[in-house]
C-alpha positions in Angstrom: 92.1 -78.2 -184.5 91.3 -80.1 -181.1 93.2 -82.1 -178.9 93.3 -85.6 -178.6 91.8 -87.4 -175.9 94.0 -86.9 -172.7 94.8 -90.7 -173.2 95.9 -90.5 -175.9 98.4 -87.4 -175.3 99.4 -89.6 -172.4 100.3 -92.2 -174.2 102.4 -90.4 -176.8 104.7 -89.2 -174.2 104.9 -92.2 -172.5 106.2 -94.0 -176.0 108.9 -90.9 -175.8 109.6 -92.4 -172.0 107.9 -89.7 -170.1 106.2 -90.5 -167.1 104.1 -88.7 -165.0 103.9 -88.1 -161.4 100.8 -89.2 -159.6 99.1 -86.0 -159.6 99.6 -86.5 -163.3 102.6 -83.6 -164.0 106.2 -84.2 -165.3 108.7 -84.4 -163.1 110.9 -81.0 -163.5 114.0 -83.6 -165.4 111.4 -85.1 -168.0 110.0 -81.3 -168.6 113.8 -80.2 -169.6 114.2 -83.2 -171.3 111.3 -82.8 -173.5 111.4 -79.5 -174.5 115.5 -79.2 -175.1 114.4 -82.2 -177.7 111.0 -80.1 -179.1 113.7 -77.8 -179.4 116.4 -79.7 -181.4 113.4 -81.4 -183.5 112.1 -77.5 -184.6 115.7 -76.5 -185.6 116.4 -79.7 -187.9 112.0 -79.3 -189.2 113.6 -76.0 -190.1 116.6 -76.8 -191.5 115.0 -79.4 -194.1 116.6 -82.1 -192.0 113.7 -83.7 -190.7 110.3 -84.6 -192.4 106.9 -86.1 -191.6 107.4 -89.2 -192.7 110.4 -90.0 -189.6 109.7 -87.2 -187.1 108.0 -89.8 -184.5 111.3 -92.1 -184.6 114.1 -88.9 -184.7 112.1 -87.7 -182.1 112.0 -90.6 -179.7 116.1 -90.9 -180.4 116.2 -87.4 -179.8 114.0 -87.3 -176.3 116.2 -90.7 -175.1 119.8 -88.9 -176.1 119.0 -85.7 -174.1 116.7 -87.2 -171.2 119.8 -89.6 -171.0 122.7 -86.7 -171.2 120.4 -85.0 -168.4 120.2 -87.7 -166.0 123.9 -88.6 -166.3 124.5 -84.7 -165.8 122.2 -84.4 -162.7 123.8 -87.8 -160.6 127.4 -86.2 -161.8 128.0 -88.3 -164.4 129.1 -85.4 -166.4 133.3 -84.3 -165.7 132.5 -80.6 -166.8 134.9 -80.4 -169.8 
């Protein structure tokens, strides 16, 4: 199977709220971000809990939730409890 066009790829992320930097790599936050939610997404694909049909909504909730939870932790949002 190829990959899509790299516009395309861009784009996807982008929908997730990924941006790139200008020499066109993640910033180190949006790479954690992105793969604690690939992460989450495999375990409920797994567990029967996610299908085709609503993986690109789950995992747009699921990329915002733990991009969000990481920023908060990173400007010490977080109380450490």
């Amino acid at each position: 199977m190829s990959r899509p066009p790299l516009i395309l790829r861009i784009a996807f992320f982008q929908s997730a709220g990924v941006y790139f930097s200008k020499r066109g790599s993640m910033k180190r936050e949006e790479e954690l971000a992105l793969k604690a939610a690939k992460e989450i997404v495999v375990k409920f694909i797994e567990t029967g809990r996610l299908s085709v049909s609503n993986f690109d909504g789950t995992f747009k909730q699921i990329h915002r939730t733990v991009r969000e939870s990481l920023m908060e932790a990173l400007s010490g949002g977080e109380t450490g409890h």
